[in-house]
C-alpha positions in Angstrom: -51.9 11.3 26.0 -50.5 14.1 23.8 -47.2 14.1 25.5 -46.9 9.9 25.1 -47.7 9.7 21.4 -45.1 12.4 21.1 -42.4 10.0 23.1 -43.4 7.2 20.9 -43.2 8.7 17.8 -39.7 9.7 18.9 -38.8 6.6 19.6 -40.1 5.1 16.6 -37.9 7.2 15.1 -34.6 7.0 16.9 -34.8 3.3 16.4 -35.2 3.8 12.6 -32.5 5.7 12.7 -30.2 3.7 14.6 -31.4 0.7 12.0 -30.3 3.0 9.0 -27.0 4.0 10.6 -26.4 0.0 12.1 -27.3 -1.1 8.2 -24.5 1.5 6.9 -21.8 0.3 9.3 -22.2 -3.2 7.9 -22.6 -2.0 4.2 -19.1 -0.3 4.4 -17.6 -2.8 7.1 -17.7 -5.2 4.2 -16.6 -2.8 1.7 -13.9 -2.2 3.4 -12.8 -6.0 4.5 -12.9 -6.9 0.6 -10.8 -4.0 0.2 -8.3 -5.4 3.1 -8.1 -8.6 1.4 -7.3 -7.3 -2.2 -4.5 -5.0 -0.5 -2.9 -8.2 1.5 -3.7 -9.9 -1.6 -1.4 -7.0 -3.8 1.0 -6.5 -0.9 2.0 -10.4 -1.3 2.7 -9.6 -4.7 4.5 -6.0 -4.6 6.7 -7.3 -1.5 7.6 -11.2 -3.9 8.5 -8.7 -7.2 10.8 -5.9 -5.1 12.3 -9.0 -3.3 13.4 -10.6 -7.0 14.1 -6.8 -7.9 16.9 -7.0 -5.1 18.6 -10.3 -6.4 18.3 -8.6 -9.6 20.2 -5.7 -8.8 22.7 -8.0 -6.4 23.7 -9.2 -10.1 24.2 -5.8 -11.7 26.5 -4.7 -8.5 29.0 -8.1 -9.1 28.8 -7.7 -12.8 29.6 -4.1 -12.5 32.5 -4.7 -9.8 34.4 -7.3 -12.5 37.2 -5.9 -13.9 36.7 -6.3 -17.8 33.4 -4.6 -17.9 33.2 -5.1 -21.9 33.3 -9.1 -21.7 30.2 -8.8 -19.4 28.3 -5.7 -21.6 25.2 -8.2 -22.1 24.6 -8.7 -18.3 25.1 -4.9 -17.5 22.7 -4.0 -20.6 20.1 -6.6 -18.9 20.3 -6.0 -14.9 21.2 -2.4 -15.8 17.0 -2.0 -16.5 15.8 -3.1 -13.0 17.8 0.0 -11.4 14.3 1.7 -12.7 12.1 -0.7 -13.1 9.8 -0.9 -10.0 6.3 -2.2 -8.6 4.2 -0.2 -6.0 1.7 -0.6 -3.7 -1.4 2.0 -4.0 -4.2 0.3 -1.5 -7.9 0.1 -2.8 -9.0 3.3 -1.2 -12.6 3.7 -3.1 -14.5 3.2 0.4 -12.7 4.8 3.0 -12.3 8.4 0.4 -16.1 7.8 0.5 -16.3 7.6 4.4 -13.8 10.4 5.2 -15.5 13.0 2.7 -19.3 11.4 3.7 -18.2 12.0 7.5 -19.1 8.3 7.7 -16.2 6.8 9.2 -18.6 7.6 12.4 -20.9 4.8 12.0 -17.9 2.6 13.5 -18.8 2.5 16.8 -16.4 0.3 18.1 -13.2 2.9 19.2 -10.5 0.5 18.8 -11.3 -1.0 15.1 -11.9 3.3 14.1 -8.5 3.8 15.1 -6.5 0.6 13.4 -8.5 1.8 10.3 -7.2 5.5 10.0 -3.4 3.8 11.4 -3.7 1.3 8.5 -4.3 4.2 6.0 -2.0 6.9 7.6 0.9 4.1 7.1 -0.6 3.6 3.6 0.5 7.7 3.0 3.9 7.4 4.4 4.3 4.5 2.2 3.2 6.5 -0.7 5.9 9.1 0.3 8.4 6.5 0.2 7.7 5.6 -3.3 7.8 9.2 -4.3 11.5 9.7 -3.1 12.8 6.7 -4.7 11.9 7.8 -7.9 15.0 8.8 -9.6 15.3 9.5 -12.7 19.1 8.0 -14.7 18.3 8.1 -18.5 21.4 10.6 -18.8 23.5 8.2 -17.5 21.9 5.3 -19.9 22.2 7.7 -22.4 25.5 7.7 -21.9 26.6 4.1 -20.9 23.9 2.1 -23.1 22.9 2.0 -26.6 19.3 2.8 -26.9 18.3 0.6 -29.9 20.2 -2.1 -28.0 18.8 -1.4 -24.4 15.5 -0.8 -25.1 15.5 -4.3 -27.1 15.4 -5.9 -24.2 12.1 -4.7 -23.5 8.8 -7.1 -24.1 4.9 -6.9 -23.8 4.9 -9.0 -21.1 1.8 -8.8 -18.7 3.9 -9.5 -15.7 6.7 -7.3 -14.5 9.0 -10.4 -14.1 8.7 -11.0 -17.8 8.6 -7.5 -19.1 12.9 -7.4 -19.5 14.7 -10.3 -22.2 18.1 -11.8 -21.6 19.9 -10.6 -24.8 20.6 -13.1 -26.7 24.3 -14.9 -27.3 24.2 -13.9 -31.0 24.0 -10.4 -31.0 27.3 -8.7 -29.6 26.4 -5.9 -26.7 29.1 -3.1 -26.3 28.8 -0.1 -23.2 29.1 3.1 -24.7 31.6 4.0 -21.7 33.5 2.7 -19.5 34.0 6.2 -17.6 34.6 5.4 -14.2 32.5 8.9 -13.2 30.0 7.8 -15.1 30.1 4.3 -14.0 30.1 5.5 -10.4 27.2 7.6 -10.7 24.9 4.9 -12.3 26.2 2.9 -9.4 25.5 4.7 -6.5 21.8 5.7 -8.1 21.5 2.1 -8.3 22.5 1.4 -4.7 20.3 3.9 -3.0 17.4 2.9 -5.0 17.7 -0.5 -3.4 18.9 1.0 0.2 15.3 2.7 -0.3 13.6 0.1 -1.0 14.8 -2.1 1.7 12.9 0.5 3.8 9.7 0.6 2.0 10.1 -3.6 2.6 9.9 -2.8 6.2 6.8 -0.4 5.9 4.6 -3.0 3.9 5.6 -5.4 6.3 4.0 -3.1 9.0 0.9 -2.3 6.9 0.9 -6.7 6.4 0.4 -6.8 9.5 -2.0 -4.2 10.4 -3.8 -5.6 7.7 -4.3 -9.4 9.1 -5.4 -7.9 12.4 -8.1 -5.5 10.8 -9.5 -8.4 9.0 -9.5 -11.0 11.6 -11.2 -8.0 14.3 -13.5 -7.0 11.3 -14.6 -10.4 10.8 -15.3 -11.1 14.4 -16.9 -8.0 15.0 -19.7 -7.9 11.8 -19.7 -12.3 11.5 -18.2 -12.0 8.1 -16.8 -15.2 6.5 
């Protein structure tokens, strides 16, 4: 009798703890699919802006390829800002640093949706690495080729980064400091591999896009979200 009320109480309380640890998997399986819809949600965005980033560059290369660089000083002065200007994609990463340093990420029990988890965020860290090397840093060259009271003009308070850089306007003459072919060059091919590099971190949200639509469809199916 001893021995059975000892087995029962153990299996009273290996099925409290499985309901515990089942309870936690749903608690962060939801946390984490809200997450995976604000980051398909922000990786809609980041990939629409560094697309119209592109055309905006496209521009500065033809205006910067004309031969009477002076006549078109207002264009350069305006495209010139969008060789720096950029939007990134950081994913909401609240839960899963909570699982990884909670040794959580355990309660997934299914093998296959554990893995596309720590695939989607290992992608999200080489995308992050991206970003870092296409920092670059010109303002020696602006300084250099652009007025600063003129460039920096140009420059509004708008909310959304599409907004944030004014056409200058017709009445105000805009005149490059130099028309240095070094120095042109150099702002050139700084420009160029700023948009090589960011045709490759195009490819990589792409990847993480789609990791992200199969997460949430096999997250949904597997917990019965809506």
């Amino acid at each position: 009798m001893l021995f059975l009320a000892v087995f029962c109480g153990f299996l009273a309380e290996y099925k409290l703890e499985h309901t515990i640890e089942h309870q936690r998997e749903m608690k962060f399986a939801k946390l984490l699919y809200e997450d995976f819809k604000k980051d398909t949600a922000l990786i809609d965005n980041v990939m629409r802006v560094k697309t119209w980033r592109t055309r905006k560059l496209d521009s500065l290369f033809y205006f910067l390829s004309l031969p009477d660089l002076q006549s078109n000083a207002s264009a350069i002065y305006y495209y010139g800002h969008f060789v720096t200007l950029n939007y990134q994609f950081a994913p909401n990463d609240a839960t899963i640093q909570q699982l990884s340093s909670s040794g959580s990420l355990r309660y997934f029990s299914n093998l296959e949706l554990y893995n596309a988890i720590t695939s989607y965020y290992s992608n999200c860290g080489w995308n992050k690495k991206a970003e870092e090397a296409n920092k670059i840093n010109i303002s020696q060259i602006t300084a250099k080729m652009f007025q600063g009271e003129q460039f920096y003009s140009l420059v509004s308070n708008a909310t959304d980064i599409r907004g944030l850089i004014r056409y200058p306007s017709r009445n105000v003459p805009f005149q490059l400091l130099t028309t240095d072919k070094s120095t042109l060059n150099e702002f050139l091919v700084q420009a160029k591999q700023s948009n090589f590099n960011d045709y490759g971190i195009m490819n990589i949200l792409g990847v993480l896009r789609t990791q992200l639509g199969k997460l949430i469809d096999e997250i949904k199916k597997e917990y019965h979200l809506k």
